[in-house]
C-alpha positions as CSV (number, residue, x, y, z in Angstrom):
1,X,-119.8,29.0,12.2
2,X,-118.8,28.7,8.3
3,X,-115.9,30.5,9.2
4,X,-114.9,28.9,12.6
5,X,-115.2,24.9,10.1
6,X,-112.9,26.4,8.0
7,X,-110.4,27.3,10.0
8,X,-110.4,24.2,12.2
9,X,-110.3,21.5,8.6
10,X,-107.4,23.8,7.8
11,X,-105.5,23.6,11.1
12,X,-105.8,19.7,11.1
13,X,-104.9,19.5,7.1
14,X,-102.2,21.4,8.0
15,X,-100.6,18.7,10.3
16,X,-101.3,16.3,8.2
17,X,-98.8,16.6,5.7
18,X,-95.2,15.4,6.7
19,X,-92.4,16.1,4.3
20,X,-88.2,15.9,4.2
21,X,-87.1,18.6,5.8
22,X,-85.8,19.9,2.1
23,X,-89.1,19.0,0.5
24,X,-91.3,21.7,-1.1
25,X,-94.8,21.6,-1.0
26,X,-97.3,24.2,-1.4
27,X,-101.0,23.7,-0.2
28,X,-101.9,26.1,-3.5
29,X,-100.5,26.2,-7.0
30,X,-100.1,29.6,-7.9
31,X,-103.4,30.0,-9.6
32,X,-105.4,29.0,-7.5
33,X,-103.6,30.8,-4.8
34,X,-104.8,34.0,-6.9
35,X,-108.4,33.0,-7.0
36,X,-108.7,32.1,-3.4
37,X,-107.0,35.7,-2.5
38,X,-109.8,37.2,-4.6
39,X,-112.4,34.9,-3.3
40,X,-111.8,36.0,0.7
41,X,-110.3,39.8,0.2
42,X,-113.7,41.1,1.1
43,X,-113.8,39.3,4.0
44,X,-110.3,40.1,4.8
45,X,-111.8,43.3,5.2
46,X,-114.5,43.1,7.3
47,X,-112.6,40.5,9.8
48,X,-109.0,41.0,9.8
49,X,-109.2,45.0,9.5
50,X,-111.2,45.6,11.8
51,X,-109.2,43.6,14.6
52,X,-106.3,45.3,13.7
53,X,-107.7,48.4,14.1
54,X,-108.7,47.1,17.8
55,X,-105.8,45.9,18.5
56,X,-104.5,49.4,17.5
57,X,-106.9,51.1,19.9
58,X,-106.4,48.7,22.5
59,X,-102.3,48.9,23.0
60,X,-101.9,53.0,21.4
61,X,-100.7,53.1,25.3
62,X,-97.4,50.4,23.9
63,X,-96.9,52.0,20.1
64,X,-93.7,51.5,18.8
65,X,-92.7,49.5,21.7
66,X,-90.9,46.3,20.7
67,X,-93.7,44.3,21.6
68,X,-95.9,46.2,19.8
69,X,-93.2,46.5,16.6
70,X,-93.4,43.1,16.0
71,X,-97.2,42.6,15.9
72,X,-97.0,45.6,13.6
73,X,-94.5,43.4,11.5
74,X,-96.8,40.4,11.6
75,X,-99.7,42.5,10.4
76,X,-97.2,43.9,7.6
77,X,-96.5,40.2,6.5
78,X,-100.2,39.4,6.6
79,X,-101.2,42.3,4.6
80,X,-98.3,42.5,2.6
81,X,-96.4,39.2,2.4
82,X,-98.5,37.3,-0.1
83,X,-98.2,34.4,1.8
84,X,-99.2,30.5,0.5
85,X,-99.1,27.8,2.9
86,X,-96.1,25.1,2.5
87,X,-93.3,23.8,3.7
88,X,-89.5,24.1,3.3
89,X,-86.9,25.0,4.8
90,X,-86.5,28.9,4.6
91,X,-89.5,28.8,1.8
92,X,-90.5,32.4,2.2
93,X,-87.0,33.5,1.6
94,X,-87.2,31.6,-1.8
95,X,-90.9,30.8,-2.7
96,X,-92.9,32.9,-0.4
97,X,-94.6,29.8,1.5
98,X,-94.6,29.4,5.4
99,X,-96.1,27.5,7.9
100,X,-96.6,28.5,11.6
101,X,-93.2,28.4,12.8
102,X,-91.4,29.8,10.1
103,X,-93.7,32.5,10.1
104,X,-93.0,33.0,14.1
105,X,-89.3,32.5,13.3
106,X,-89.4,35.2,10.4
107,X,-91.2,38.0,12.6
108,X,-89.1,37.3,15.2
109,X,-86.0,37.5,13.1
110,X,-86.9,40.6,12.1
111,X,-86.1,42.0,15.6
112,X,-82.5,39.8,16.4
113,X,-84.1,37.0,17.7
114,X,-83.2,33.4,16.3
115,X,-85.8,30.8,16.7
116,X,-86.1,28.1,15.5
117,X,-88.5,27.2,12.6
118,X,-89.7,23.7,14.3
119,X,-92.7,23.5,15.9
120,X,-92.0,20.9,18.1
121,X,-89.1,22.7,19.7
122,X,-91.4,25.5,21.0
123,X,-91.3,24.3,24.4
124,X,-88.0,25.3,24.5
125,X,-88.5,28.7,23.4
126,X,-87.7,32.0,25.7
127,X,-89.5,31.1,29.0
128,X,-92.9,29.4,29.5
129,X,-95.7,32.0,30.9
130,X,-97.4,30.4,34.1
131,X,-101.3,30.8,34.6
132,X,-102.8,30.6,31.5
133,X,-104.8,27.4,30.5
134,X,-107.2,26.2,29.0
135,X,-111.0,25.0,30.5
136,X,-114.3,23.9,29.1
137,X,-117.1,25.6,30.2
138,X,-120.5,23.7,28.8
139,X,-119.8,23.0,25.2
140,X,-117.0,25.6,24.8
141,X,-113.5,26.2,25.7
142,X,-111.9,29.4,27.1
143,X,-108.4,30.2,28.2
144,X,-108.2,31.4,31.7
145,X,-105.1,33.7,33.0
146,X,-105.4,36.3,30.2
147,X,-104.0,39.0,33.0
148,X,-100.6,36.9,33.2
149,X,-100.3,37.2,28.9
150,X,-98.2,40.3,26.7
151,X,-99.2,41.0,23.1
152,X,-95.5,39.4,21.4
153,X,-96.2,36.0,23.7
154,X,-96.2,32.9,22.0
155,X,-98.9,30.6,21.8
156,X,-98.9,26.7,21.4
157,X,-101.0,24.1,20.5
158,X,-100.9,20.4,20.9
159,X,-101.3,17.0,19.1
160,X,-101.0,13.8,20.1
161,X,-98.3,11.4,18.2
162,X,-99.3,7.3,17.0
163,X,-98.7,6.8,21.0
164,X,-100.7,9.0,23.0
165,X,-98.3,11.2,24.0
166,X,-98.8,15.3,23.5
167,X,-96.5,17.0,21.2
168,X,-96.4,21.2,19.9
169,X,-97.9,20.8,16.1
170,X,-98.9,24.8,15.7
171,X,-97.5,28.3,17.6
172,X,-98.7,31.6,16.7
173,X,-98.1,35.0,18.1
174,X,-100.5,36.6,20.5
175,X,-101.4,40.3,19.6
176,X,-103.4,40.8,22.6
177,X,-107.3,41.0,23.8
178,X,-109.8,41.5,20.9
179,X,-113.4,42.0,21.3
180,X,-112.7,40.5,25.3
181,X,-110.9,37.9,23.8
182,X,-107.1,36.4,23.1
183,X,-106.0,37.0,19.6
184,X,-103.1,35.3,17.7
185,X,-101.7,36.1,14.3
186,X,-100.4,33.2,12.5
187,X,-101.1,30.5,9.9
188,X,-104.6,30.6,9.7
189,X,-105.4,29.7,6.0
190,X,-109.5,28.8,5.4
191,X,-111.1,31.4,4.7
192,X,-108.3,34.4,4.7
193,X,-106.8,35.9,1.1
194,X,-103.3,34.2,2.4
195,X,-101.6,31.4,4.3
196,X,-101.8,34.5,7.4
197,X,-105.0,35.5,9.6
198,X,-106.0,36.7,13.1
199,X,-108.3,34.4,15.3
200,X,-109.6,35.0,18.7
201,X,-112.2,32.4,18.8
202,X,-111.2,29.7,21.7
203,X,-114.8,27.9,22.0
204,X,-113.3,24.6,19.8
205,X,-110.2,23.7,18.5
206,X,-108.2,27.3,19.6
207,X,-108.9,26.2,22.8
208,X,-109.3,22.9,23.6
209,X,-106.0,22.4,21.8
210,X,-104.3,25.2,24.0
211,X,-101.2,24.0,25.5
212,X,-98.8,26.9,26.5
213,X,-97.6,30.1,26.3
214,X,-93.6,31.2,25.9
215,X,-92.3,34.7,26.2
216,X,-89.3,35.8,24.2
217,X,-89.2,39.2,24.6
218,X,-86.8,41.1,27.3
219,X,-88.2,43.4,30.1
220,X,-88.8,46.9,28.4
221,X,-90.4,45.5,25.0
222,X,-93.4,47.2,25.9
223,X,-92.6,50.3,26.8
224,X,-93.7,53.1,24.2
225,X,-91.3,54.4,21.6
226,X,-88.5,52.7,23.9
227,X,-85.6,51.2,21.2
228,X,-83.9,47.8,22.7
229,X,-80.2,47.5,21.8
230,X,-79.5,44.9,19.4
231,X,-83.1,44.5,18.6
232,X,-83.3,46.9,15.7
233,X,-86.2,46.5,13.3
234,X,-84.6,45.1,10.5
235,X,-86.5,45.2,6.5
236,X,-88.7,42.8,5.9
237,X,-87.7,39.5,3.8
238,X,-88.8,40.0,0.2
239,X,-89.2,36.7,-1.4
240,X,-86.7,35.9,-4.2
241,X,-89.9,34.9,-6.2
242,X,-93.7,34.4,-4.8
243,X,-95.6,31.1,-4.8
244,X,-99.0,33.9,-4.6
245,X,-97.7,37.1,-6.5
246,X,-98.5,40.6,-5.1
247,X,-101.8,41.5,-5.9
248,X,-101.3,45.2,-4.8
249,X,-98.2,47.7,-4.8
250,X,-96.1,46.6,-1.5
251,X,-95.6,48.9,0.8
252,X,-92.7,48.6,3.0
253,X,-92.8,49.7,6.8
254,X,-92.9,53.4,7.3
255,X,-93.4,53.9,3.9
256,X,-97.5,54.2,3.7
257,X,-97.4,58.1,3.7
258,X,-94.5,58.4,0.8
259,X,-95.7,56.8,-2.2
260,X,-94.1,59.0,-5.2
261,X,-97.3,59.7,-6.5
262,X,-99.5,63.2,-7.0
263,X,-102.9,63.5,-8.1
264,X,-104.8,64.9,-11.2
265,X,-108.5,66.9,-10.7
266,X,-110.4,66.5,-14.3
267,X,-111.7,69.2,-16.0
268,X,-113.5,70.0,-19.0
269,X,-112.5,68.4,-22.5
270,X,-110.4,66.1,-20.5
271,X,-110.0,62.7,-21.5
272,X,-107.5,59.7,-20.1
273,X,-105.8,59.8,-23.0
274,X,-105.4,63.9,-22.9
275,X,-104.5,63.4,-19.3
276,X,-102.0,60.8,-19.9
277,X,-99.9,62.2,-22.8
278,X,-99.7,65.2,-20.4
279,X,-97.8,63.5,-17.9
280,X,-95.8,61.1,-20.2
281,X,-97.6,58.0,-19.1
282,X,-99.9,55.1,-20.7
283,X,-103.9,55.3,-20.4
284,X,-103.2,51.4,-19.4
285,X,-101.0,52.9,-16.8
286,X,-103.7,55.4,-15.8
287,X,-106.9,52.9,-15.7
288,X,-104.5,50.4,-13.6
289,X,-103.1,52.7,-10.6
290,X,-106.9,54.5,-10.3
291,X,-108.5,50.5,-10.3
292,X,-110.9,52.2,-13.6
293,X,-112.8,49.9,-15.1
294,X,-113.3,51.6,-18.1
295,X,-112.0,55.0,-19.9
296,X,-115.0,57.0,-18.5
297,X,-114.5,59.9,-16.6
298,X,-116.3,63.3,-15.3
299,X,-114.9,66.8,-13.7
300,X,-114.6,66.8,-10.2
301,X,-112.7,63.3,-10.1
302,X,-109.5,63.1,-8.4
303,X,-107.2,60.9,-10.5
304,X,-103.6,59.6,-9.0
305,X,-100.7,60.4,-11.1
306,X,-96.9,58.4,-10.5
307,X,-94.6,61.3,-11.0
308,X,-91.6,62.1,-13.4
309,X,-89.2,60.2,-11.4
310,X,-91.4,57.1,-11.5
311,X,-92.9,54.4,-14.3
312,X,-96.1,51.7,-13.7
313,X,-95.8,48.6,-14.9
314,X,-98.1,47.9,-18.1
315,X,-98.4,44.4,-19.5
316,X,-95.0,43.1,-21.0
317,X,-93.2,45.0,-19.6
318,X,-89.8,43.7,-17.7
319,X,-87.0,45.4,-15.7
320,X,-84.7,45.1,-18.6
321,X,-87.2,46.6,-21.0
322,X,-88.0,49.6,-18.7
323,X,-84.3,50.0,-18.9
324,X,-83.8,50.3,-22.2
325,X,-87.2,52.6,-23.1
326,X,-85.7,55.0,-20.5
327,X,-81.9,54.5,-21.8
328,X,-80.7,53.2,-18.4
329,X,-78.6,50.6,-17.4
330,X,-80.7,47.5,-15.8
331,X,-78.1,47.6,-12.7
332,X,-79.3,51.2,-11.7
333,X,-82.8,50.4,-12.1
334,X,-82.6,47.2,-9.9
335,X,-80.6,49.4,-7.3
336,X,-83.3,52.1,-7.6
337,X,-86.2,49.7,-6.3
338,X,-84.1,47.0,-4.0
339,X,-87.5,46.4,-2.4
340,X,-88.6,44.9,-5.8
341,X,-87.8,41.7,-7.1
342,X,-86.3,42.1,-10.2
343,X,-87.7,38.4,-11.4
344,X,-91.3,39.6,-11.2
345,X,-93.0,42.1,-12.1
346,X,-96.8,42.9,-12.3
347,X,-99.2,45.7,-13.6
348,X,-99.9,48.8,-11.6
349,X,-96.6,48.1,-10.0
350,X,-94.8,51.8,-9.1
351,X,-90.8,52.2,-9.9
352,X,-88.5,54.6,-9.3
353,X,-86.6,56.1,-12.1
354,X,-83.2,56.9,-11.0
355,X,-82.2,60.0,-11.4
């Protein structure tokens, strides 16, 4: 019920705020964006996880559909994006913040689709899905017409302006049924490490606040392994700098099972120190990619080592002065890790040397 408050004072903060359309504003100063990803990881993974790996179960019958491409993009941006809440125009692109229609617009645009980043223009979006509503039953909502709904549909929410009239104020993309229930990805901020969460409780505001559903994707975007021409996954947007920095190594799609990195099994008479001037790296470097808390280690433990061909980030350390230690030009070494911004580094971080 903690949870379920949360999430409904953040929805209504969230339309609370209006702002020129070149305004930035940012719900969390970087700081405490950092504590309040601390504060809720844990959680993160006891919620969030664990409906993705339903939702993976679930739709295994749809993988690497389109349909099912782009929720795996959304996940990515959840789990990888670093996202604050805020508003500007194209703000992830520059300061990593979003708010529920730029981040429908972004996962969308991954795939060749253009739409636009205004909530309030959602009714004109793809096509409106017929059948599914919303109705209170006792003290709780539910939305009815599930059958008629496709993981990639869009749902929207509505508000009511200074004159009584309904208006879209929120959208977010539905993955599909979770736990016998509908579940959208979107801005979803109390409570979640980032701006991005999954919710597929409808008894209050999710569902009295229902208003409709609009497809965008073509016939064939859920048929398994099926590619649609001119719909392409494209990379990800890395932002130019981040509002909430990366608090893990970012792993681009496709890229989970080819980290340049071996591993180490310690011995006798071993020590971090032994282990590290072995392999030409730091102990810093060591205790930060193995998450040690201390120099203390015993035979039998598995220890991750970057290889020859890549450096981790210690504190102080920039791209220029990586450059210069391993007498490269800086130019090579940004085109060596184009899936790094070159503005911001941070420890633990994994770089490839070129060769």
């Amino acid at each position: 019920m903690k949870r379920i408050t949360a999430l409904l004072l953040a929805t209504f903060l969230t339309f609370s705020v209006t702002l020129p359309a070149h305004a930035f504003w940012a719900r969390y100063s970087t700081s405490e964006a950092i504590v309040k990803y601390e504060k809720y990881i844990e959680g993160y993974q006891n919620d969030e996880v664990v409906k993705i790996k339903e939702y993976r179960n679930n739709y295994a019958f749809m993988k690497d559909s389109l349909a099912d491409q782009l929720i795996e993009r959304a996940i990515w941006y959840m789990e990888h994006g670093y996202m604050v809440y805020g508003r500007q125009f194209k703000g992830y692109k520059d300061y990593g913040i979003v708010d529920c229609s730029n981040f429908v617009s972004l996962v969308y645009s991954d795939f060749g689709f253009n739409i636009t980043t205004t909530a309030r223009n959602y009714n004109s979006v793809g096509k409106k899905v017929e059948g599914a509503y919303a109705t209170k039953q006792g003290n709780h909502w539910a939305i009815q017409g599930t059958e008629n709904l496709l993981p990639g549909d869009i749902f929207t929410y509505w508000q009511k302006d200074a004159n009584g009239n309904k208006y879209i104020s929120h959208v977010a993309i539905y993955m599909g049924m979770i736990d016998g229930k509908p579940a959208v990805i979107g801005t979803a901020d109390a409570g979640n490490p980032t701006a991005i969460g999954i919710v597929n409780d409808v008894r209050y505001w999710w569902g009295s606040n229902f208003y409709t559903v609009r497809r965008v994707l073509p016939e064939g975007a859920w048929t398994a392994g099926k590619t649609l021409p001119g719909h392409e996954a494209k990379a990800p947007v890395i932002p130019k700098q981040y509002q909430l920095p990366p608090q893990k190594k970012v792993v681009m799609p496709g890229e989970a099972n080819k980290d340049i990195k071996t591993t180490y099994t310690v011995k006798a008479g071993d020590s971090l120190w032994k282990i590290a001037t072995t392999h030409g790296l730091t102990v810093q470097a060591l205790i930060q990619v193995n998450h040690l808390t201390s120099t203390t280690i015993y035979i039998g433990q598995t220890l991750t080592i970057p290889t020859q061909n890549s450096y981790t980030v210690v504190a102080g350390d920039s791209m220029w002065k990586i450059a210069q230690q391993f007498g490269i030009s800086l130019t090579s070494l940004i085109q060596a890790n184009p899936t790094i911004n070159p503005n911001y580094l941070y420890i633990g971080q994994i770089l490839t040397l070129p060769a």
